[in-house]
C-alpha positions as CSV (number, residue, x, y, z in Angstrom):
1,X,49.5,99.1,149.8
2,X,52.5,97.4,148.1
3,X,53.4,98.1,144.5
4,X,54.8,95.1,143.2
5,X,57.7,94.9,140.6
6,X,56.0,93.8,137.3
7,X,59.1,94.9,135.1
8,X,61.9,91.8,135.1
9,X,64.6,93.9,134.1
10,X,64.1,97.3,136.4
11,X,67.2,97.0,138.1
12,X,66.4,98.5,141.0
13,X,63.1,97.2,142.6
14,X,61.7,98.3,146.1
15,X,59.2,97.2,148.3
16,X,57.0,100.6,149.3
17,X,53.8,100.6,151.9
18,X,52.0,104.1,152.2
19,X,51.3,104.2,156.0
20,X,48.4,106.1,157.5
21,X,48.4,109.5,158.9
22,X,49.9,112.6,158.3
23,X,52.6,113.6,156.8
24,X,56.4,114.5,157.8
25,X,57.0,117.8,158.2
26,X,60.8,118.9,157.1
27,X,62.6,121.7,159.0
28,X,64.1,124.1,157.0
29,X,67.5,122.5,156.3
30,X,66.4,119.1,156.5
31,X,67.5,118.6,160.1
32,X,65.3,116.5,161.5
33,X,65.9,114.0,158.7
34,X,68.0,111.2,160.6
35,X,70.3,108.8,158.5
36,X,72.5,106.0,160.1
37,X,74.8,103.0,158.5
38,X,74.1,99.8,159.1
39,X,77.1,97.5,158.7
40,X,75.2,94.7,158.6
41,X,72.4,95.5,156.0
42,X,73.4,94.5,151.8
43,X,75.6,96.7,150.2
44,X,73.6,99.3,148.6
45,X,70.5,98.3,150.1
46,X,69.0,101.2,152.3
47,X,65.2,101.6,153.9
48,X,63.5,104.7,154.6
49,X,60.6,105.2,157.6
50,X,58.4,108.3,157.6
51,X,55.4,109.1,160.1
52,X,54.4,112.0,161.3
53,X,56.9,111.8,164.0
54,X,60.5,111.1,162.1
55,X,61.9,110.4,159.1
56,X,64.9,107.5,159.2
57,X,67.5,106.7,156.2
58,X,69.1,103.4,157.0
59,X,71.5,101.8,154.5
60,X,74.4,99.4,154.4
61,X,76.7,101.5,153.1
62,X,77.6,105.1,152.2
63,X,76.1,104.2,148.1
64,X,72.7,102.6,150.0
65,X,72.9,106.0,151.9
66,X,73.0,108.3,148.8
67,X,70.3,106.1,147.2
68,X,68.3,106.5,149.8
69,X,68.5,110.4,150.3
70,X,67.7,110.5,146.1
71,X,64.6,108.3,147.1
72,X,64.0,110.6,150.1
73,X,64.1,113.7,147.8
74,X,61.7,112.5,145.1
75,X,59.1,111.5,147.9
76,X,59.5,115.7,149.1
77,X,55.9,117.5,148.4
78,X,54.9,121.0,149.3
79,X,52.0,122.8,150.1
80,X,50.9,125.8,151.7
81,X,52.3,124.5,155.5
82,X,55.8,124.0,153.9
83,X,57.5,121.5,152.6
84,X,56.6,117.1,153.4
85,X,57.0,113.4,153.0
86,X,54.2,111.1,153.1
87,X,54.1,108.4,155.8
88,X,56.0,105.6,153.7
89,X,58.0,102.7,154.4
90,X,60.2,101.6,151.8
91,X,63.2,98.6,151.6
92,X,64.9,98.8,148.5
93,X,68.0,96.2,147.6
94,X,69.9,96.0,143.7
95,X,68.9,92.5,141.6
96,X,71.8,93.4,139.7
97,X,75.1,94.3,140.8
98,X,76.0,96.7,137.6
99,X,73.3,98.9,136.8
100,X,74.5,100.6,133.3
101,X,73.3,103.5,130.9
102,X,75.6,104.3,128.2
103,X,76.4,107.6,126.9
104,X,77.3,107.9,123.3
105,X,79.9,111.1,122.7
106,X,81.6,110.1,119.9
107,X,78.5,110.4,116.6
108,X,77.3,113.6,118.8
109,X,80.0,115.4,121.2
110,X,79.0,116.6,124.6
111,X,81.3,118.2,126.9
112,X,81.8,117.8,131.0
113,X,78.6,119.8,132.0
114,X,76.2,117.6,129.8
115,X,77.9,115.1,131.0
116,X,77.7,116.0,134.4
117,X,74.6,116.2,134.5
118,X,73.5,113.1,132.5
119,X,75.4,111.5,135.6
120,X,73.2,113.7,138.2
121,X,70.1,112.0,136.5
122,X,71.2,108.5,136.0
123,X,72.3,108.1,139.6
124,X,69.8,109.6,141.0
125,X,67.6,106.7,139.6
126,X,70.2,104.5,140.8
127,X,72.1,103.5,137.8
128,X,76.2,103.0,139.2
129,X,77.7,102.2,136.0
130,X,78.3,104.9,133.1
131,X,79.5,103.5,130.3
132,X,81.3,106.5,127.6
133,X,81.3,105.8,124.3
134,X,84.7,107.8,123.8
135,X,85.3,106.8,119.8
136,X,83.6,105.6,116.5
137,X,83.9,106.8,112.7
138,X,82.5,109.9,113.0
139,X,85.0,111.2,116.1
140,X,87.8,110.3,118.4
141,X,86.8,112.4,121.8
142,X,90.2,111.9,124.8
143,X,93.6,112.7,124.6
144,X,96.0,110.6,124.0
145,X,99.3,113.1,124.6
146,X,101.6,109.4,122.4
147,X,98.6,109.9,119.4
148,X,97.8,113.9,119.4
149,X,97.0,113.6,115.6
150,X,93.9,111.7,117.3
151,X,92.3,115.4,118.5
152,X,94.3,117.1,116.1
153,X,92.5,115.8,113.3
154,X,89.6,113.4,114.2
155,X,87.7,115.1,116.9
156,X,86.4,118.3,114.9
157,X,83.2,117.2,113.4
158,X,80.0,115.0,114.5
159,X,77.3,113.2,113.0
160,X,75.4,115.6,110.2
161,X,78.4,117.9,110.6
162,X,77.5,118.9,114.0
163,X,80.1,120.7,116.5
164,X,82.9,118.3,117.5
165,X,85.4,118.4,120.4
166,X,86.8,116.0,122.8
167,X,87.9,115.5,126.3
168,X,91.1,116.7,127.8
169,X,92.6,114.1,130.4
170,X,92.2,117.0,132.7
171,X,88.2,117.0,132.0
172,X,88.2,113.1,131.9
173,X,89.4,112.8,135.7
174,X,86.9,115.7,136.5
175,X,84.1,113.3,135.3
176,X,85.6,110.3,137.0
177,X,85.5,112.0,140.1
178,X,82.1,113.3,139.7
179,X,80.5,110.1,138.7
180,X,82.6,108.5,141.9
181,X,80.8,111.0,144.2
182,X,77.9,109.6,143.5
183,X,78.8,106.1,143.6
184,X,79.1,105.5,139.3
185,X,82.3,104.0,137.9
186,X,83.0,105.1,134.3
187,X,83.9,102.6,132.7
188,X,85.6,103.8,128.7
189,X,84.9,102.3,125.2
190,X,87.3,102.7,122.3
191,X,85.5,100.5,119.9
192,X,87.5,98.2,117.9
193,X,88.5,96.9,114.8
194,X,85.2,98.2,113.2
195,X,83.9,101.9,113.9
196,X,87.2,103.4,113.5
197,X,87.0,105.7,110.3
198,X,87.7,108.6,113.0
199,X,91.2,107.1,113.7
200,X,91.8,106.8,110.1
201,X,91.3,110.5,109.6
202,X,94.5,111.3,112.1
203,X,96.2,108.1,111.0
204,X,96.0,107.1,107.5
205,X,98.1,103.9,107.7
206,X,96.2,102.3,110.5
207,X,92.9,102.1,108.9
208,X,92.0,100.2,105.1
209,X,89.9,101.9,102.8
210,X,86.3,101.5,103.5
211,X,84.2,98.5,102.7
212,X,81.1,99.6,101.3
213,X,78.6,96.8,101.6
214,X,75.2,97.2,100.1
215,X,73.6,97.9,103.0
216,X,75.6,101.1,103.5
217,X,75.4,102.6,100.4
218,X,71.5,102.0,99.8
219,X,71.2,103.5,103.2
220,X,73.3,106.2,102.3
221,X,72.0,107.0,99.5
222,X,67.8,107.0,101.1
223,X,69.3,109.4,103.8
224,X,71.0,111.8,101.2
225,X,74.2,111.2,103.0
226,X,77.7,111.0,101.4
227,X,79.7,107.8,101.8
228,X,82.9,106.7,103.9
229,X,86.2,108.4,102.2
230,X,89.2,107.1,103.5
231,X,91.4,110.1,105.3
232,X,88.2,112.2,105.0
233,X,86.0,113.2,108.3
234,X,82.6,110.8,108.1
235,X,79.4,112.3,108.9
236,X,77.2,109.7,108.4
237,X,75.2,106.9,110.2
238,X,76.4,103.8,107.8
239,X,78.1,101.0,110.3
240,X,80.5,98.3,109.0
241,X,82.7,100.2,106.9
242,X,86.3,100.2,108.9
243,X,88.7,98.1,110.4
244,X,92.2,99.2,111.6
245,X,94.9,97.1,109.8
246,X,94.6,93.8,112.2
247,X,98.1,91.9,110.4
248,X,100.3,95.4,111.0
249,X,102.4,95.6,114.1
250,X,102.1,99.3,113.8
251,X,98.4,98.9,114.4
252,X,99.2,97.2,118.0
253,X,101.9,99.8,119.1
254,X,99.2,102.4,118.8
255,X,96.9,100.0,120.6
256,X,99.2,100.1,123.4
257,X,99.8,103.6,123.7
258,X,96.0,104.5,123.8
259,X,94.9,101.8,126.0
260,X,98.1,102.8,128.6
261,X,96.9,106.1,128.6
262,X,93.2,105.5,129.3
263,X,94.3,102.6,131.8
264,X,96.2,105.5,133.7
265,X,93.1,108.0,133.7
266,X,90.4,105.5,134.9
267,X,90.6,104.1,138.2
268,X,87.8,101.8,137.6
269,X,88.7,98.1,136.6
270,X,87.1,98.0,133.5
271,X,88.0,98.8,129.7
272,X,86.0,98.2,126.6
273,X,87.4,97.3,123.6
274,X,83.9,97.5,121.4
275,X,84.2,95.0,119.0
276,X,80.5,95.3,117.4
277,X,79.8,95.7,113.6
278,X,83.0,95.2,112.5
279,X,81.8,94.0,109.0
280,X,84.8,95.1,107.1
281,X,87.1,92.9,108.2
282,X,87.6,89.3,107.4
283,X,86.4,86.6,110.3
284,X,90.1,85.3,110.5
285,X,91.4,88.7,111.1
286,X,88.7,89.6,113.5
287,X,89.3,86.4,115.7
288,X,93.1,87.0,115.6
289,X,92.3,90.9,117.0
290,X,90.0,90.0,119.4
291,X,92.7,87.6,121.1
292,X,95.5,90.1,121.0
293,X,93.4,93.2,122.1
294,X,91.7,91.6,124.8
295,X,95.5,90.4,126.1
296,X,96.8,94.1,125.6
297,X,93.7,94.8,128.2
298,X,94.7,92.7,130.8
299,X,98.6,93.1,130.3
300,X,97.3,97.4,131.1
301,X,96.0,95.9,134.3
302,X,92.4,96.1,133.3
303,X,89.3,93.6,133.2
304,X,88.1,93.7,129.0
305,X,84.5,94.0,128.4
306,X,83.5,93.7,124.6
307,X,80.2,93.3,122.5
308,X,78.5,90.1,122.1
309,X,80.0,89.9,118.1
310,X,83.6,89.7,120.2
311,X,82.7,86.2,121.2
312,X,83.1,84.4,118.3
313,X,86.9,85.3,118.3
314,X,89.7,84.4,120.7
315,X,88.6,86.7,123.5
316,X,91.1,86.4,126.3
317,X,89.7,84.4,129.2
318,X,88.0,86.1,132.1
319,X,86.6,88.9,129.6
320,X,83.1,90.2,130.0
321,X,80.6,90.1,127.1
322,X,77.5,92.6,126.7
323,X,74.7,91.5,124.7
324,X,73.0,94.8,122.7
325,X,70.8,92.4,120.2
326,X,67.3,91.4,120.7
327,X,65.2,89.5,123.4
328,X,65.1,87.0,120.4
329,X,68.5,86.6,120.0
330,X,70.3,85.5,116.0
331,X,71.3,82.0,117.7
332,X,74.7,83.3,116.3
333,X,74.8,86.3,118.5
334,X,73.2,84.1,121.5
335,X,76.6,81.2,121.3
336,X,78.8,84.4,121.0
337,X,77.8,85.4,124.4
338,X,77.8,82.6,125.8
339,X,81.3,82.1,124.9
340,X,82.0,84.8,127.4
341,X,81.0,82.6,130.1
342,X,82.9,79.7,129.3
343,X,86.3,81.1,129.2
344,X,85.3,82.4,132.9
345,X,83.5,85.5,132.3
346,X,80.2,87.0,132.6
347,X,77.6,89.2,130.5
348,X,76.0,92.3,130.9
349,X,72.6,92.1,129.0
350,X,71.2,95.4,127.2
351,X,68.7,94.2,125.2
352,X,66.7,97.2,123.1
353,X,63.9,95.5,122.8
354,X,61.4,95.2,125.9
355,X,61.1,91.9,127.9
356,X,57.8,89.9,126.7
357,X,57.5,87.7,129.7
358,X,58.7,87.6,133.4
């Protein structure tokens, strides 16, 4: 029987036959499981072949391998003779290169152990990309030892006035490490010029006052939830409200000193510079950012990724785009992305709404 992939945006799809005949019986610590490299197979790709007999893990390299034993485990059954596998054969091989979840810390903090083990999880279904969501309005969440009024201040409080907290560097690298392990690269957002209330709090003279657009305050006001004050911790939903000061050459010092410090901590190749909702600030002054913080990216050493919005300003060439809007895109939205691609980068697509067609 073969269970074909229906779902066009899985990013993971495999080819599995049930064979016939009983099932593989596993010794007690897994011993007579064999796995083996092959050199010559696709990176990440790995196959697994149970009879009664044997059991065989082959992959192309030591991710296809780790793949292949959280395949392996999620196939294990038990009954009263111990513990088996069904004869299978499986060949699974990525469509996609980067296979993402994000995970938002900033509106709701969560510290190294939720964190480690929303990494167990997501890898285990072969996701190798976790994207942390390290800042917005309601909370800055890593230390930056040139900024400390940035934890000081900004990192008490969450959305609805839950707990806050943040990151030490120390417990940063700990989760780098631990995602490397099992073959996920962390890849940081400090989102920028919009959703940055939070940086306002420890900084007063980075930030304007808050633009409150009628969207936010009849939103507010249906939720029972106070509005943006400038200086003040925000513990609402509202979007759109802040913009760091994009003409001030202050604003880019401290641009330089938190993306040095983040550039140090992560290994990966990636930052990303947000650049979403950033309705507060004037289209002129957003294109102008977008050019100079996408530069400050590179100039740290590091490949930019930014939100689709980020496209319709000056993004530095080879930057990556990542589309959140609809299936259905605003055509707006959709020649924003595509911008990405014609100054020589690419696009990561996560789309919240469900594909309708193949």
């Amino acid at each position: 029987m073969v269970l074909p992939n229906t779902l066009p945006l899985v990013p993971y799809p495999a080819s599995v036959a049930l064979g016939e005949g009983l099932p593989f019986r596993l010794a007690a610590d897994d011993a007579n499981v064999v796995t083996r490299i092959d050199a010559g197979a696709k990176a990440e790709s790995y196959t697994i072949s149970v009879s009664a007999a044997s059991a065989v893990l082959t992959a192309g390299d030591e991710a296809g391998l780790f793949y292949a034993r959280q395949t392996f485990a999620q196939l294990v059954g038990e009954d009263a003779e111990g513990r088996f596998v069904p004869a299978v054969e499986i060949a699974d091989a990525p469509r996609f290169p980067h296979r993402g979840v994000m995970l938002d810390i900033a509106r709701h903090f969560h510290g190294t152990d939720v964190i480690k083990g929303f990494i167990d999880r997501a890898s285990s279904l072969k996701f190798n990309r976790l994207h942390l969501h390290l800042s917005d309005d309601q909370g800055w969440r890593i230390q930056i030892d040139s900024w400390p009024l940035l934890t000081e201040r900004a990192s008490g409080t969450s959305s609805l006035g839950d707990p806050g907290g943040f990151l030490t560097k120390d417990d940063y690298r700990e989760i780098v490490a631990y995602a490397a392990e099992r073959h996920m690269l962390v890849i940081p957002e400090i989102d920028l010029p919009g959703h940055t209330h939070a940086v306002g709090v420890a900084y007063p003279d980075l930030v304007e006052e808050p633009v409150l657009n009628d969207h936010l305050v009849t939103q507010a006001a249906e939720l029972g939830q106070d509005l943006p004050v400038h200086g003040e911790p925000f513990l609402g939903w509202g979007v759109g409200h802040s913009s760091v000061k994009i003409r001030e050459e202050r604003t880019y010092d401290f641009l330089r000193g938190v993306l040095e410090e983040i550039a140090e901590l992560t290994p990966g190749p990636y930052l990303h510079i947000g650049g979403d909702e950033a309705l507060g600030t004037p289209a002129d002054d957003f294109d102008y950012f977008i050019g100079r913080i996408t530069a400050l990216v590179q100039e740290r050493g590091k490949t930019p990724i930014a939100w689709h919005e980020a496209g319709a300003g000056t993004i530095a060439p080879g930057t990556i785009g990542q589309f959140w809007g609809s299936t259905t895109p605003d055509p707006a939205h959709a020649a924003a992305t595509v911008n990405f691609a014609a100054r020589g980068g690419s696009v990561i697509l996560s789309p919240p709404t469900p594909p309708t067609s193949t």
